[in-house]
Phi, psi and omega in degrees: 000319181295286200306339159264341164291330187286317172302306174303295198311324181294296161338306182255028148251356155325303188271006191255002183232047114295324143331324169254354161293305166325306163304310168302315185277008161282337177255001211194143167281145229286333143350291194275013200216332085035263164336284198277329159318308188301277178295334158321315160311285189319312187281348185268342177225019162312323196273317189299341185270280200353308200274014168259344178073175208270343152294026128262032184233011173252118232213112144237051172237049161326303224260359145286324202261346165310291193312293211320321211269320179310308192284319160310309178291321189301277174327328194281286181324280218297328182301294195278341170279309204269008122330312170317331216230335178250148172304150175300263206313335164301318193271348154273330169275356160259352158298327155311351169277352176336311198297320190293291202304313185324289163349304164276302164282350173282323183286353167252302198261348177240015219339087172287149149259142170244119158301168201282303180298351182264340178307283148358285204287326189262017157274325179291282189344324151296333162308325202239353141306321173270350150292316166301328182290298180071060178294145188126286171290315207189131189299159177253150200277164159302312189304274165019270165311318184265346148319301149290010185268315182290348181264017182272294200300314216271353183284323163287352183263010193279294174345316198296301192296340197279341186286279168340271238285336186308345196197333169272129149315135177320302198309322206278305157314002168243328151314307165310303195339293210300301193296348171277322169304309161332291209256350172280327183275337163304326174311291214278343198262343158314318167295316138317323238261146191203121176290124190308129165285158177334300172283325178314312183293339191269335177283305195300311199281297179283026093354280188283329193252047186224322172274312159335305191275344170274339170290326176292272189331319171284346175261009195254317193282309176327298168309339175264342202230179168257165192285312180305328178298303180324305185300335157323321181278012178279314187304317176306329164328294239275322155295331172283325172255001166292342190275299181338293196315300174321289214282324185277339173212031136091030182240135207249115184278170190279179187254018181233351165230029113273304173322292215281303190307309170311317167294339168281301184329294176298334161287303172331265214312006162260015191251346166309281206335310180277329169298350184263336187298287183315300200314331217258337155306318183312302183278334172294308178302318180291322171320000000 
C-alpha cells in the first residue's frame, strides 16, 4: 500500500510537469527549458551527491553513460517540444509506447527473445497507437512525431541503463545522469538563450523540483513493490493531465486518445508482467 500511494504521487508530479513545461516555454525557448529542467535538478541533489563521495564516481563506462545522457536530451527535448504543441493528453498517451519501443530494442540489441504473447501484446499496443493518431483520417502533427520521437530515445536509454546495472552502482547512474545532462543539454540551448524572467523562473523551478520529487517517489515505490504491481498505476497520467489540460488550457481530449491510451496501456502492462514474470524466474533458477 505505501509503495502504491508513493507511486500515484510520483504520478501526479509527472503529470503537474507538462504543465510547467508548457508555461516555462511560454517565457524561455524550449531548448532552455531543457537546459535548466537539468541544472536546476543538479542544485536540488547537489547535497545528496555531495554525501556519496568520490568512489561512486569510479566508471570505466564513461562512454555509456556519455551516449546515455545524449540520448536522453535528445529524447526530453523532443518530449517537452510536443507538449508545446499538441494536447497534454495526447502526448501523455503516446508516451505508454515507451515500453513497446524497450520491447523491441532489447530483442534487436541485447538479444532477448520475444516470444508469442510479448509479440501479440506489443502489436495491439502499436494498434493503439494508431487510434490515437488515426493516419489516414487526419494528417499526424508534427507534435505527434515528436511525441513518438521521445518514447523512442528514453526507450533507448532505458537498454543503455539495463546495460550499465551489469556493473554500476544504481547510485553511480543516477549521478552521471544528473552531472552529465547539464552541460550536454547546455550546448543545443546557447543559440536561444534569453535570460528568463521572474515567471519564467518560478515554472523552471517548479519544473526542476516537480520532476526531482517524482523521481525519488517513483524509485523509493520501485523499492517497496514489483514493478508488475506498480505499472498500472502509471495509466493515472492520463486522467490527471486531461483535467489539468481542461482546466488550464481549454483542451478537451478526443475519444481516440482514451481509447488509443487504454490500448497502449494495456499492452505495456501486460509486457511489464511478463518481463517481471520471467526476471523472477531467472532468479530462482540461478538461485
Amino acid at each position: 500500500m505505501r509503495g502504491a500511494l508513493l507511486m500515484l504521487a510520483a504520478m501526479v508530479c509527472f503529470a503537474t510537469m507538462g504543465v510547467f513545461i508548457r508555461l516555462a516555454s511560454e517565457h524561455v525557448h524550449v531548448l532552455e527549458t531543457v537546459f535548466f529542467r537539468n541544472f536546476l535538478s543538479v542544485l536540488l541533489l547537489l547535497p545528496w551527491i555531495l554525501r556519496q563521495g568520490r568512489d561512486v564516481l569510479r566508471t570505466r563506462r564513461i562512454g555509456l553513460y556519455i551516449a546515455r545522457s545524449a540520448i536522453n536530451i535528445v529524447g526530453m527535448t523532443a518530449g517537452f517540444m510536443a507538449l508545446t504543441m499538441i494536447p497534454l493528453a495526447e502526448a501523455t498517451a503516446l508516451s505508454f509506447t515507451t515500453p513497446l519501443f524497450a520491447t523491441i530494442g532489447a530483442a534487436v540489441f541485447l538479444g532477448e527473445v520475444l516470444r508469442a504473447r510479448r509479440i501479440t501484446a506489443v502489436a495491439i499496443g502499436f494498434l493503439g497507437m494508431l487510434v490515437v493518431l488515426r493516419p489516414g483520417l487526419e494528417a499526424v502533427s508534427t507534435g505527434a512525431l515528436l511525441a513518438l520521437g521521445h518514447s523512442v530515445a528514453i526507450a533507448g536509454t532505458i537498454l543503455i541503463v539495463k546495460r550499465l546495472t551489469t556493473t554500476e552502482r544504481p547510485e553511480t547512474i543516477v549521478i552521471y545522469m544528473v552531472l552529465l545532462q547539464s552541460p550536454v543539454s547546455l550546448i543545443p540551448a546557447l543559440p536561444v538563450w534569453t535570460w528568463p524572467t521572474p515567471e519564467a523562473w518560478l515554472w523552471l523551478s517548479c519544473l526542476a523540483g516537480f520532476a526531482t520529487i517524482g523521481h525519488l517517489l517513483f524509485t523509493r515505490a520501485l523499492q517497496m513493490s514489483e514493478v508488475s504491481q506498480l505499472q498500472p498505476l502509471d495509466f493515472t497520467r492520463l486522467p490527471l493531465i486531461a483535467v489539468l489540460g481542461y482546466l488550464l488550457f481549454d483542451e478537451e481530449p478526443t475519444i481516440w486518445t482514451w481509447l488509443g491510451g487504454a490500448i497502449i496501456f494495456a499492452s505495456t502492462a501486460y509486457v511489464t508482467h511478463r518481463e517481471a514474470r520471467l526476471e523472477k524466474e531467472r532468479r530462482l533458477s540461478a538461485g
